[in-house]
C-alpha positions, 0 to 999 in steps of 0.5 A: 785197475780197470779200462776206464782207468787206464783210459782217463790215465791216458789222458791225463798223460797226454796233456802232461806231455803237451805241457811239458813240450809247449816251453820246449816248442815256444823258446824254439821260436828265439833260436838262431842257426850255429856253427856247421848249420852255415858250413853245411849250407852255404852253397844252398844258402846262396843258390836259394837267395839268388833263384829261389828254384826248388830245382836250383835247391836240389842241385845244390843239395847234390853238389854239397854232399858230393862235394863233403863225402869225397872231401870229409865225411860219407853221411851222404842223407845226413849232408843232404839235411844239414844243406836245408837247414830251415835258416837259408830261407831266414834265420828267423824261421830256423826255429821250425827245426825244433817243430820236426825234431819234436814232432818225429821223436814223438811219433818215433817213440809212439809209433814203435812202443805201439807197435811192440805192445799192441794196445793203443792206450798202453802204448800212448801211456807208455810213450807219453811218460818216456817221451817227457823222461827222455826230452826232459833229461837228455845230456844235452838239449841243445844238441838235441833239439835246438842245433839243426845240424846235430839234432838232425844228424842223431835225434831225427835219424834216431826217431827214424830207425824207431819207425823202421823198426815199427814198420817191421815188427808191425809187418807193415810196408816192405817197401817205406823200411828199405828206404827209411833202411838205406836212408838211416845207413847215411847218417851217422854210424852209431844209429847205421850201426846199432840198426844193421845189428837190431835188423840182423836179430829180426832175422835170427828171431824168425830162423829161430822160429821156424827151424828151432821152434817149428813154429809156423802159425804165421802167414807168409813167414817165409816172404816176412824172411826174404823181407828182413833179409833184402832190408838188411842186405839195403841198409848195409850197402847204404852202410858201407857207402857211407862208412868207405867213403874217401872223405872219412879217409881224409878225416881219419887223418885228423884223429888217433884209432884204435885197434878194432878189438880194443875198441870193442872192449872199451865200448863196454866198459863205456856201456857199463859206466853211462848205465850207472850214470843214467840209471837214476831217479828219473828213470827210476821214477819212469820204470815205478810209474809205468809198473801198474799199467804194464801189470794190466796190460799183460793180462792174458798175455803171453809174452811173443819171444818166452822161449828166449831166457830173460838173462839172454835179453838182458845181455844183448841188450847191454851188447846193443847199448855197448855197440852205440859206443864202439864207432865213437872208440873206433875212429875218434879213441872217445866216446864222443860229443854228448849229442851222441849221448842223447841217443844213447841216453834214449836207446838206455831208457827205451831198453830198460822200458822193454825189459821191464815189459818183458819181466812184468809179462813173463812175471803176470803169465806165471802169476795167472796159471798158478793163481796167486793173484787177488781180484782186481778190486782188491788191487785197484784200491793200492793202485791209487796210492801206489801211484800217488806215491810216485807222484810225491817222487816226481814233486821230488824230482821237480824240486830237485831242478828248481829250488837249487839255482845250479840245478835250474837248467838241468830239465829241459822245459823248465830252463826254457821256461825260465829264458822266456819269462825273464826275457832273455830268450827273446833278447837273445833273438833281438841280438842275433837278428841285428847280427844278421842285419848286418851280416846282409849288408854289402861290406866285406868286413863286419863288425858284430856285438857280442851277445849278452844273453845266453838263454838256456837251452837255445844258446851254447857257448862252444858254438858262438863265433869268437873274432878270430878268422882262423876259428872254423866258426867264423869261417863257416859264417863268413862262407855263408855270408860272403864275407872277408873277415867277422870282428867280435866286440863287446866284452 
């Protein structure tokens, strides 16, 4: 393996993730707000209809997460985005929301890896594969990128804490990681909590460093110190204004705890049965394919933290993904919605990509200083095949998603794909947008068809209204709408 080629292998990967990411951006153009996207912004909704003021807007932004965090919940930035959803300006531009869910998670991941790694080509190459990995096979789609509410409340705020965490190794804007710190604290405990611990490990790392290792090559380490500590000092007083706040008291009414420790047990036990879950051939696959590239870029590298045992990283890292589970355990005895499982699907992969990079450069440093490798003409001969290898798995894993008709919404582009082709995607779209004709009109009480197309991966049927005006779904359109009363026909 030589520059140019892991050059062109950039690009090659880059279109690959273009094309994967074009249905998933093209069926977004079909999708219609749902559920807790009307409950959340229904006050802004009808401050924006009646004034169309960007300062009216932001009175009601601060009026609703007053309003929910002393009555439901303390997510005070995560209240701020459900209450903009892009639906209140039309439903038929909500699909913008897929635009900056995407685009954030791409930039997230890149800007991270590139950041740990340090070599612009490696890091596209690395960041475009487990990008189309992570996109493509997440739990849940819809909730992930396609529901505003909750892909804002954990994919937005999970990209987030990547560029966080990016900015911190990178030494770069102290400043933009405090905000983005206190910012990740207000919305949702598993990524405030799972940040507060990553930041902590910054901090132990650095101490380490300097008073274990006596290592000082660094300049300004001491400030770089003061820095780490003062954003976790930000993002755990945002974390407690969020996790104290009286509406989760009146929540907790509503569900059964557990005892903290039992719950700490239970996260692991989560931990350990999801990791066998997920551990299959996509990430199998993504692991084999990025081996080479990695192998490349670890040449005349030493890894930054060898001084730390590989079983040591390998354990707190497991620690990490366990801790994701344990606000779920805690406050609801579960592990939760599967929207909370796409980031802990995401945060699954991202490690087993980090620890693979860390054995593949503690791996190349002891090959190189004892000199067992071949030349690399030897090697680029394999490589060829090596590769071609994977991709036979990869057709593999295609036809496993495409010929069964069962399997056929199981990757995220191909489902969308299919719903545009047929039709159904705008079908779908047509639908929605007679409901909304109807919903804007001036009576109290509507009468709405069922709908008839369920495009995959933009519709989800625990989300629909059903009739009944007791149902939170249809109290939360009526509120939106200011109706009295939705009636559901149709079969």
């Amino acid at each position: 393996m030589n520059e140019e080629f892991v050059r062109r292998s950039k690009k090659i990967f880059n279109i690959l993730l273009v094309l994967s990411v074009i249905p998933m951006l093209w069926i977004a153009i079909y999708s219609r707000p749902f559920v807790d996207d009307y409950g959340y912004s229904a006050g802004t909704h009808q401050v924006w209809k009646a004034t169309h003021s960007p300062l009216q807007l932001l009175a009601a932004i601060g009026k609703e997460v007053a309003e929910i965090y002393n009555t439901w919940q303390g997510s005070y930035s995560a209240i701020a985005l459900f209450s903009i959803q892009p639906g209140i300006i039309s439903e038929k531009v909500y699909g913008i929301s897929t635009f900056i869910l995407v685009g954030l998670f791409l930039f997230g991941n890149f800007f991270f890896l590139k950041a740990v790694i340090k070599d612009s080509d490696t890091a596209s190459i690395v960041s475009a594969a487990a990008s189309i990995i992570l996109m493509q096979t997440l739990p849940h789609a819809i909730q992930g990128f396609y529901w505003w509410n909750g892909s804002s409340y954990y994919t937005l705020f999970f990209a987030l804490m990547l560029i966080e965490w990016g900015l911190v190794i990178s030494k770069k804007s102290f400043i933009l990681s405090c905000v983005l710190g206190f910012f990740i604290s207000g919305g949702n405990l598993v990524t405030g909590l799972l940040n507060l611990e990553v930041i902590f490990l910054f901090i132990i790392w650095k101490c380490l460093k300097k008073w274990v290792f006596k290592d000082d090559s660094g300049e300004n380490e001491p400030l770089r110190l003061v820095q780490q500590v003062s954003l976790f000092v930000v993002s755990s007083i945002g974390f407690a204004i969020n996790a104290f706040a009286p509406g989760n008291m009146v929540r907790a009414v509503e569900s059964t705890q557990k005892a903290p420790l039992q719950a700490i047990g239970d996260s692991f036990l989560d931990a350990y049965g999801f990791m066998n879950e997920w551990f299959g051939l996509p990430v199998i696959l993504l692991l084999v394919l990025l081996l080479p590239f990695l192998w490349y870029y670890a040449k005349d590298k030493v890894s930054t933290i060898s001084r730390i045992p590989m079983f040591v990283l390998v354990f707190l890292a497991f620690c990490l993904f366990a801790s994701m589970f344990t606000p779920t355990e805690y406050s609801l005895s579960e592990v939760g919605p599967r929207r909370i499982q796409n980031i802990r699907y995401y945060m699954f992969v991202l490690f087993m990509v980090l620890l693979e990079l860390e054995a593949v450069l503690r791996t190349r440093h002891l090959f190189d200083s004892k000199g067992l490798l071949p030349g690399s003409e030897d090697v680029m001969k394999y490589v060829k095949g090596y590769l071609l290898m994977v991709a036979v798995g990869v057709l593999i894993l295609l036809g496993v998603n495409v010929i069964p008709k069962e399997n056929r919404n199981n990757l995220t582009s191909l489902a969308a794909a299919r719903s545009i082709l047929i039709g159904e995607a705008k079908d779908y779209a047509v639908e929605r947008d007679a409901w909304t004709d109807i919903l804007l009109s001036g009576d109290e009480v509507v009468t709405l068809q069922k709908l008839k197309n369920h495009p995959v991966p933009i519709y989800y049927v625990e989300f629909d209204i059903t009739g009944d005006p007791e149902n939170y779904r249809d109290e939360s359109m009526c509120e939106y709408y200011s109706k009295k009363q939705i009636i559901v026909n149709g079969d």
